[in-house]
Backbone as CSV, one residue per row, in Angstrom:
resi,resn,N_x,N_y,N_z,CA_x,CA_y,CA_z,C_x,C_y,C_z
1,UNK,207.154,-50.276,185.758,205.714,-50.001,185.732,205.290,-49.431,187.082
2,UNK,204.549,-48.174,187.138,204.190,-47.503,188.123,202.695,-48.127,189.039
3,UNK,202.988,-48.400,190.463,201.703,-49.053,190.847,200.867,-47.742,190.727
4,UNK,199.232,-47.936,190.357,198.101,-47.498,190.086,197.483,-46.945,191.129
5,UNK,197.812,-46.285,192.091,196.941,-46.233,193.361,195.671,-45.434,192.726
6,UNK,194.366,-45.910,193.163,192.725,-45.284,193.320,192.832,-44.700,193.904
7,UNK,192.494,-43.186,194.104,192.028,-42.530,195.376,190.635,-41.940,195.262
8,UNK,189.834,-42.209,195.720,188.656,-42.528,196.178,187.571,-42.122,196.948
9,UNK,186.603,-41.515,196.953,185.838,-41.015,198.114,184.756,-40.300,197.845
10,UNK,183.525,-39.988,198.451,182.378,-38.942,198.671,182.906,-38.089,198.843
11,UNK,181.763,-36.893,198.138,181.671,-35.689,197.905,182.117,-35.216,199.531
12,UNK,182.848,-34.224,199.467,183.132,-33.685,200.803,183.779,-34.240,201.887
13,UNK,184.025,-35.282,201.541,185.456,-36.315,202.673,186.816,-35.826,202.241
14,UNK,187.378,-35.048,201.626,188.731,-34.421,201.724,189.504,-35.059,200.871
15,UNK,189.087,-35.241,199.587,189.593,-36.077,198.511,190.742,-35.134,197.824
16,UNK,190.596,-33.728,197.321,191.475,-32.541,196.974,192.601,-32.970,197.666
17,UNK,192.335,-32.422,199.375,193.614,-31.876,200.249,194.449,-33.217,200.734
18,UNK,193.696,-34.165,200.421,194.627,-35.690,200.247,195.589,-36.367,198.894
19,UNK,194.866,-35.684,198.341,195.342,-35.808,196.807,196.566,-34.958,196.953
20,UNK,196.267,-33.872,197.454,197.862,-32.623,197.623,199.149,-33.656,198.286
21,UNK,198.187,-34.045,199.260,199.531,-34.733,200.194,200.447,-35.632,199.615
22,UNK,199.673,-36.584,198.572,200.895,-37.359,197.462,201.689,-36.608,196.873
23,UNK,201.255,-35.571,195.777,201.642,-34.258,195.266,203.005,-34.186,196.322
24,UNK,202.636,-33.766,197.508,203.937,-33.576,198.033,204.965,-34.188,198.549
25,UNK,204.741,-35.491,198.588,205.639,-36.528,198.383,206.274,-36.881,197.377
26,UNK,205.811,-36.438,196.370,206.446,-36.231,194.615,205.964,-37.087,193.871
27,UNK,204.922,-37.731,194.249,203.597,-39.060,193.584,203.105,-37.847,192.685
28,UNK,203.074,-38.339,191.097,202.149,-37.206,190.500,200.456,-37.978,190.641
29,UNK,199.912,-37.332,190.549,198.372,-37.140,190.713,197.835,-37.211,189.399
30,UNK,196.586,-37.624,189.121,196.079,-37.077,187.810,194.300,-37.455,188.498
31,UNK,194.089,-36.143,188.137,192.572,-35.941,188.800,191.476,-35.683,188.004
32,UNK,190.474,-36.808,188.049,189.507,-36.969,186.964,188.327,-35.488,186.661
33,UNK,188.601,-34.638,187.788,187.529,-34.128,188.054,187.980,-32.507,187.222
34,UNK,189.635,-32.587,187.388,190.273,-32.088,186.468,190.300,-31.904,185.047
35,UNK,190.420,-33.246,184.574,190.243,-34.006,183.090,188.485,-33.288,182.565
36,UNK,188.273,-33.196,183.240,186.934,-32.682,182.512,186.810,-31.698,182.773
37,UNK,187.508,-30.453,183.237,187.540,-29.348,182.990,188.150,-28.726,181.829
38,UNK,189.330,-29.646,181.553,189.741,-29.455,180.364,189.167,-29.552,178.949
39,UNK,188.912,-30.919,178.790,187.521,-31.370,178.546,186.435,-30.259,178.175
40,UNK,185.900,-29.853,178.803,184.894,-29.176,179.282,185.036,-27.542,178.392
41,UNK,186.710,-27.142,178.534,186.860,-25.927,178.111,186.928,-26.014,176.240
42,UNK,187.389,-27.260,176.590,188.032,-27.644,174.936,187.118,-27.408,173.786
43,UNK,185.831,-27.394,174.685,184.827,-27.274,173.028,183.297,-27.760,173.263
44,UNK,183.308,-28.986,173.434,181.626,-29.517,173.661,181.020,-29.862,173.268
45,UNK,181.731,-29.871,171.453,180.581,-30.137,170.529,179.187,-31.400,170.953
46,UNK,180.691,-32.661,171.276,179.644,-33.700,171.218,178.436,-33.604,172.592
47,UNK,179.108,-32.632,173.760,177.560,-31.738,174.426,176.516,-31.580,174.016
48,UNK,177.191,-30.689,173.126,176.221,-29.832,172.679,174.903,-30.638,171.783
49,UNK,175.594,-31.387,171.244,174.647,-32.492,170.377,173.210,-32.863,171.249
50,UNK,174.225,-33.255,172.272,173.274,-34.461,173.196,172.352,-33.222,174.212
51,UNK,173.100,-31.972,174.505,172.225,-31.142,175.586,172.381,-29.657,174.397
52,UNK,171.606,-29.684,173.691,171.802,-28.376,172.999,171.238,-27.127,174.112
53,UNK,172.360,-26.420,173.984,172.482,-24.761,174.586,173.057,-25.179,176.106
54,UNK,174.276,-26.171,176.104,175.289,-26.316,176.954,176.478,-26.046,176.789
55,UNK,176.852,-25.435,175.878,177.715,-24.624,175.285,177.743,-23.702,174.188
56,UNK,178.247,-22.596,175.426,178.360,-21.623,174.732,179.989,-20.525,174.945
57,UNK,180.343,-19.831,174.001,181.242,-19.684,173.769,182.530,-20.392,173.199
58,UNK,181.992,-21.775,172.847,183.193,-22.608,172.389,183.605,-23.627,173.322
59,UNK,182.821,-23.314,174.887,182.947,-23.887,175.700,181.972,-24.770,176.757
60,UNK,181.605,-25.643,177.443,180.367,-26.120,178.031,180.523,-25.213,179.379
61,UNK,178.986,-24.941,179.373,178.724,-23.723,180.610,178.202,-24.524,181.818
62,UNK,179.086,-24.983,182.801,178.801,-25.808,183.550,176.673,-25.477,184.257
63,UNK,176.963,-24.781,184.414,175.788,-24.293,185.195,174.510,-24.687,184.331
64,UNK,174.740,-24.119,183.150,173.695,-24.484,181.963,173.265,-26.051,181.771
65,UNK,174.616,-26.881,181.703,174.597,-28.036,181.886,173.840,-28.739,183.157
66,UNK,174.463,-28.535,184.043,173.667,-28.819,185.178,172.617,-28.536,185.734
67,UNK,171.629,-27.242,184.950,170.310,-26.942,184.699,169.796,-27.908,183.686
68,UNK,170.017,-28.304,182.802,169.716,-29.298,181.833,169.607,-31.025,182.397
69,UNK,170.760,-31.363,183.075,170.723,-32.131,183.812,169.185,-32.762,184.693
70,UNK,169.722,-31.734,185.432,168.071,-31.710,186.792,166.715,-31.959,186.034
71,UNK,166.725,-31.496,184.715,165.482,-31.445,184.063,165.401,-32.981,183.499
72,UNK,165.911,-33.607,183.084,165.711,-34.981,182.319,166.921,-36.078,183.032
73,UNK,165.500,-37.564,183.639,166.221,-38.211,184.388,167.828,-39.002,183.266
74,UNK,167.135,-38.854,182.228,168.244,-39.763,181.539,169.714,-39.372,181.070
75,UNK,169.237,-38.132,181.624,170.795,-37.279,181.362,171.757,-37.641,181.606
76,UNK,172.003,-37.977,183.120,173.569,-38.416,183.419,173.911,-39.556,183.095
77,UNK,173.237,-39.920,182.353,173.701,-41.466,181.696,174.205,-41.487,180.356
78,UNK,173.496,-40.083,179.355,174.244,-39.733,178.126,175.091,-39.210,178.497
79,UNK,175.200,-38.227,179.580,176.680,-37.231,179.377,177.628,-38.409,179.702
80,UNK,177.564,-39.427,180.920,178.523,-40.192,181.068,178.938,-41.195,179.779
81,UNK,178.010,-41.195,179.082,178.642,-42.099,178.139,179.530,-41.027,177.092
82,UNK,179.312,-40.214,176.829,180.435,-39.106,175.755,181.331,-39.023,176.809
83,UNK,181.446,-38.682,178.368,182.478,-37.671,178.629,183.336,-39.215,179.485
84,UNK,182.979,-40.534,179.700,184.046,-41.074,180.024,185.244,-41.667,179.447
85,UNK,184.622,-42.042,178.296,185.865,-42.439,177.231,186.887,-41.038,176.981
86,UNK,186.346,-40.293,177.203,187.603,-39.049,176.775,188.205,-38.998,177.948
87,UNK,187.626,-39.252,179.045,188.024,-38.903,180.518,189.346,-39.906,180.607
88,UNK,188.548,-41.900,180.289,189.696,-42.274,180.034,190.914,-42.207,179.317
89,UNK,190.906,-41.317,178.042,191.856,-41.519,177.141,192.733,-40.638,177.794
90,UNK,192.084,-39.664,178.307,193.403,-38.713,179.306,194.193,-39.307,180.260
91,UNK,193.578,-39.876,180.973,193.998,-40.750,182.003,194.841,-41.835,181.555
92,UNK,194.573,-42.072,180.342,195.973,-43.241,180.082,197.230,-42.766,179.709
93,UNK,196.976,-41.467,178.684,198.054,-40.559,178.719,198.384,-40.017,179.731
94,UNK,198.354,-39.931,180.251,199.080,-39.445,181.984,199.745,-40.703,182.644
95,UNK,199.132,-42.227,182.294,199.848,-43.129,183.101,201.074,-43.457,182.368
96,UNK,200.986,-43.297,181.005,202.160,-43.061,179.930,203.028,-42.380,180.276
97,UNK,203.141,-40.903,180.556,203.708,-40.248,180.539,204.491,-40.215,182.291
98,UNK,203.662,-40.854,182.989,204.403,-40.984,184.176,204.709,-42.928,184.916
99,UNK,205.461,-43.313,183.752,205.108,-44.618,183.823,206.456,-45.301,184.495
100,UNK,207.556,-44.210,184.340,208.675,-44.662,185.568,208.435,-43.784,186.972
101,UNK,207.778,-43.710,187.380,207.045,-43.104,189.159,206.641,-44.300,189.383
102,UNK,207.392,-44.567,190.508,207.126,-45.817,191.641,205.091,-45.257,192.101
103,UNK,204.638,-44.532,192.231,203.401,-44.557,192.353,202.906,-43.248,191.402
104,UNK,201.541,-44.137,190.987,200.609,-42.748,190.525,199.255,-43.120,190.879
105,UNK,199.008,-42.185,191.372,197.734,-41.856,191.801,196.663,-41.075,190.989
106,UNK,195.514,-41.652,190.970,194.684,-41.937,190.214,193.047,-41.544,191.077
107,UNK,193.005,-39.947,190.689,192.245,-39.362,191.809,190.667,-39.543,190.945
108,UNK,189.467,-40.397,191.498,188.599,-40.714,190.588,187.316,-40.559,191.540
109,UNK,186.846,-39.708,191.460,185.589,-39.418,192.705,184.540,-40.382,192.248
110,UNK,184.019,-41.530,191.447,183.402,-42.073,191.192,183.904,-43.519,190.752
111,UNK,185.032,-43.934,191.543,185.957,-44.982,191.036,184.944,-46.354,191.369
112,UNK,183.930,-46.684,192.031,183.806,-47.719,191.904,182.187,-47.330,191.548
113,UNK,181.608,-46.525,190.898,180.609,-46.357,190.336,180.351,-46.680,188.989
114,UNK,181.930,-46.361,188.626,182.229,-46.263,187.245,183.191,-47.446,186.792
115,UNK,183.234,-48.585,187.794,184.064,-49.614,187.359,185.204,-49.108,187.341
116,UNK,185.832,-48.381,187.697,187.550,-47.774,187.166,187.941,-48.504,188.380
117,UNK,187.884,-49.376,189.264,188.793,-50.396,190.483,189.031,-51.324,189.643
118,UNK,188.920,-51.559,188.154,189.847,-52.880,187.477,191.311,-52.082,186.718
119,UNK,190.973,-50.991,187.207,192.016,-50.454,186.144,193.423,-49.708,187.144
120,UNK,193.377,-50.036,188.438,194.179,-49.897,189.526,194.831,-51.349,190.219
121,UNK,195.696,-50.843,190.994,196.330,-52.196,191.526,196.249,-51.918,193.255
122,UNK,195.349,-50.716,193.259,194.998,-50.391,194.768,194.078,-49.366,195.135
123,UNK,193.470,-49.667,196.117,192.565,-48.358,196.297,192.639,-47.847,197.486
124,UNK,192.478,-46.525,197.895,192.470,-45.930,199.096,191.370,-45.199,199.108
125,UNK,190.822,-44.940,199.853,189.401,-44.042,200.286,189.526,-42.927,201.229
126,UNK,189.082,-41.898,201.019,189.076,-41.126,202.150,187.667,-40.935,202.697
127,UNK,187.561,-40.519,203.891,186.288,-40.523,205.208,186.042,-39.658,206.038
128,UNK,185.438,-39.223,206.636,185.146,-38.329,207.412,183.768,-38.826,207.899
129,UNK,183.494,-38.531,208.799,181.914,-38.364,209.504,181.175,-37.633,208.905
130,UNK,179.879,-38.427,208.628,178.514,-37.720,207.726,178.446,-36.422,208.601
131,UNK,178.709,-36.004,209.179,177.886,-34.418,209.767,179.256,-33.816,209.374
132,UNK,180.696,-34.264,209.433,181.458,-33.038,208.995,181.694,-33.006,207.223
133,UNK,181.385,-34.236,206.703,180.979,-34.030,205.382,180.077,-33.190,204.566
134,UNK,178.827,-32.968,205.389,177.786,-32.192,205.328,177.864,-30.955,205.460
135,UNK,178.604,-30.803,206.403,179.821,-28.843,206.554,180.177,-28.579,205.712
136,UNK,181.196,-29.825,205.098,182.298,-29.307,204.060,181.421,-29.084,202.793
137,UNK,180.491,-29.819,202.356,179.744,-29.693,201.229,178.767,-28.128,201.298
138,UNK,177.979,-28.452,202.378,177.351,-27.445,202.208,177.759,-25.738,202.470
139,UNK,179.441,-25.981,202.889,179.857,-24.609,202.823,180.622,-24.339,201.240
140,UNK,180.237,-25.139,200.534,180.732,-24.542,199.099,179.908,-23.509,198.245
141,UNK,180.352,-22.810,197.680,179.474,-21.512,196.798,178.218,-22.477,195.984
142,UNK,177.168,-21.918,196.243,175.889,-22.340,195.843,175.447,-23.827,195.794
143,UNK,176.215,-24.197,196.544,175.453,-25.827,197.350,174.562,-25.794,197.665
144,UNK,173.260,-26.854,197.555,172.216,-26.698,198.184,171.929,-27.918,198.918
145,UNK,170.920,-28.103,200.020,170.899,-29.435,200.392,169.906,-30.423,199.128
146,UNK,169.445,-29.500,198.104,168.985,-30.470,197.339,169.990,-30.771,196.058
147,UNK,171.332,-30.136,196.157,172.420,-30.621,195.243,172.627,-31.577,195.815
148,UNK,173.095,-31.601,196.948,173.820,-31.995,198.429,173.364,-33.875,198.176
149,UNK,171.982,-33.803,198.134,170.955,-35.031,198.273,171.340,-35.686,196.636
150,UNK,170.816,-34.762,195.307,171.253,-35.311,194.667,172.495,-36.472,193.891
151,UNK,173.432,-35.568,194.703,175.111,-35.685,194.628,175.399,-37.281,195.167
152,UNK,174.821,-37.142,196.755,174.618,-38.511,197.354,173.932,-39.467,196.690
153,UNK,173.159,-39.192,195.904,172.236,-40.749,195.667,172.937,-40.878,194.487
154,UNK,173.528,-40.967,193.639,175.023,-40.976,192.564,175.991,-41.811,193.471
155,UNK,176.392,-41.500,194.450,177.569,-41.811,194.550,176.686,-43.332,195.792
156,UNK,178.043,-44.470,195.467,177.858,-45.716,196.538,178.233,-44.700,197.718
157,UNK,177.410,-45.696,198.964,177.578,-45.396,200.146,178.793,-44.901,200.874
158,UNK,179.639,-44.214,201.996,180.874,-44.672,202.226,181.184,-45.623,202.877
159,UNK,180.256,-45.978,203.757,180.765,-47.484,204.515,180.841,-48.653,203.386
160,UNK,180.237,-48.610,202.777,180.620,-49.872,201.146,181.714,-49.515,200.822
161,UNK,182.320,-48.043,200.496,183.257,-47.970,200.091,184.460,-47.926,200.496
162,UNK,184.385,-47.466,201.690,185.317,-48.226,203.078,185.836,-49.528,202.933
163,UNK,184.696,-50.248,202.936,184.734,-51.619,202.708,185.446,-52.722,201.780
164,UNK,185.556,-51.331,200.457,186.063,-52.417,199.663,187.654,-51.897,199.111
165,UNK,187.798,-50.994,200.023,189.370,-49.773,200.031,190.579,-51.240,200.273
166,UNK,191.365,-50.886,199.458,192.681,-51.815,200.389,193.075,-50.918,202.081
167,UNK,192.986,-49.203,201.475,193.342,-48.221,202.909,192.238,-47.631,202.744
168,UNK,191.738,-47.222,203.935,191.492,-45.954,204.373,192.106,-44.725,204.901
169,UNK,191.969,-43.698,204.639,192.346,-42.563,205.114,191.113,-41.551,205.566
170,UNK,191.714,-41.519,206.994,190.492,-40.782,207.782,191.137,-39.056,207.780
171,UNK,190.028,-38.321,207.259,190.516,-37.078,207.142,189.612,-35.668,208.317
172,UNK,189.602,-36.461,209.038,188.945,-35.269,210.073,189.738,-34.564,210.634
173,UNK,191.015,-34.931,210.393,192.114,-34.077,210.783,193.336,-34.144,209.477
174,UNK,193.946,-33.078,209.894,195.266,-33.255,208.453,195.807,-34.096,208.949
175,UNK,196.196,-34.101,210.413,197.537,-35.051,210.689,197.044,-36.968,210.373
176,UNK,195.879,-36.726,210.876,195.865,-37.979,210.673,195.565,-38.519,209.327
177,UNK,195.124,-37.890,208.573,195.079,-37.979,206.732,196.597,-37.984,206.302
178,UNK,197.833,-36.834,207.122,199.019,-36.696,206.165,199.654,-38.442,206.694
179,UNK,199.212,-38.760,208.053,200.168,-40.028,208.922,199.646,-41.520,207.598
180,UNK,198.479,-40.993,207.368,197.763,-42.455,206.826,198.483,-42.373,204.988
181,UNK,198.656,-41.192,204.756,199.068,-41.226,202.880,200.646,-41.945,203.219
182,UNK,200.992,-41.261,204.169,202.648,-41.691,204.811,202.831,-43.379,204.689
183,UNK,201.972,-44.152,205.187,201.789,-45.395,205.687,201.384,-46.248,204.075
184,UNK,200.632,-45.724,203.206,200.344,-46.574,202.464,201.525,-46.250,201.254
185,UNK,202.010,-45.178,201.216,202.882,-45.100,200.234,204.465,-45.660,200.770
186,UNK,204.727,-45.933,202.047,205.539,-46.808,203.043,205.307,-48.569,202.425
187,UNK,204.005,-48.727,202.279,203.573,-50.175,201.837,203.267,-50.253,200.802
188,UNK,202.991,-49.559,199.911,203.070,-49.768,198.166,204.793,-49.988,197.886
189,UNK,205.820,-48.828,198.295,207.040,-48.980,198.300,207.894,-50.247,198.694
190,UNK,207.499,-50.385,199.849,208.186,-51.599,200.632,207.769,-53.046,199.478
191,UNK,206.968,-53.138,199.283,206.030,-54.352,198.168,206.189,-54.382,196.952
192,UNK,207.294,-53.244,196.642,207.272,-52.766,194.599,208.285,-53.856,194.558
């Protein structure tokens, strides 16, 4: 049985290019943010139900969606209820399918928002400093600081989430993000 590692973190703390670094240790990854792109391309119907004219072409039009969103507070509470159970069912097929790997990692940008820390046997977080978080976010294609704001009040704090990490991984630098994935997959190993 493969330990479960969480990986964990706010928008713009370097959750991707940490996620790579297992990847290259030969830890497969399975990334939630992924899962719903697939998701996402696959069709929509039950979207479409709940946000009619969020898909189109066969597919959900992110943008459309997320115009729909902004407009009605109760939104992200229906879409989360259709799109996590599918989110999970992917995610278990992936722990299936990679269930002799001494680790899998379990990349969940909303892991303790969404209760998914009962469904791991560890969590790691990644961090950065609020002002270089704020770089990284707001240099993405059509970020705004009122996405930016939105995005944040969704997600728990990071010092809470720091807090309740078995690791942290500080990513203001690669080296010290690649030294820290080094160290916990050193101590998941050493402990299997």
């Amino acid at each position: 049985m493969s330990f479960r590692l969480g990986l964990t973190g706010s928008i713009g703390m370097g959750k991707s290019t940490t996620a790579q670094m297992f990847r290259d240790l030969g830890h497969p990854v399975w990334d939630a943010d992924a899962a719903v792109h697939r998701l996402y391309a696959a069709g929509g119907a039950p979207l479409e139900q709940a946000f009619p004219g969020a898909v189109r072409d066969g597919a959900v039009d992110r943008a459309r969606l997320k115009a729909l969103l902004a407009q009605d507070e109760t939104g992200f509470a229906r879409l989360e209820r259709i799109v996590h159970p599918l989110v999970a069912a992917d995610r278990a097929d992936f722990i299936r399918q990679h269930r002799n790997a001494p680790i899998v990692v379990l990349d969940i940008p909303l892991l303790f928002e969404t209760g998914g820390e009962k469904g791991v046997d560890g969590i790691a977080v990644v961090s950065a400093g609020a002002e270089l978080q704020r770089q990284r976010v707001l240099a993405r294609p059509g970020m705004t600081e009122q996405s930016f704001a939105m995005i944040l009040d969704r997600q728990m704090p990071d010092a809470e989430k720091r807090a309740r990490a078995d690791w942290v991984i500080p990513t203001e630098t690669l080296e010290g993000a690649r030294a820290a994935v080094d160290r916990i997959c050193k101590d998941i190993l050493s402990n299997a």
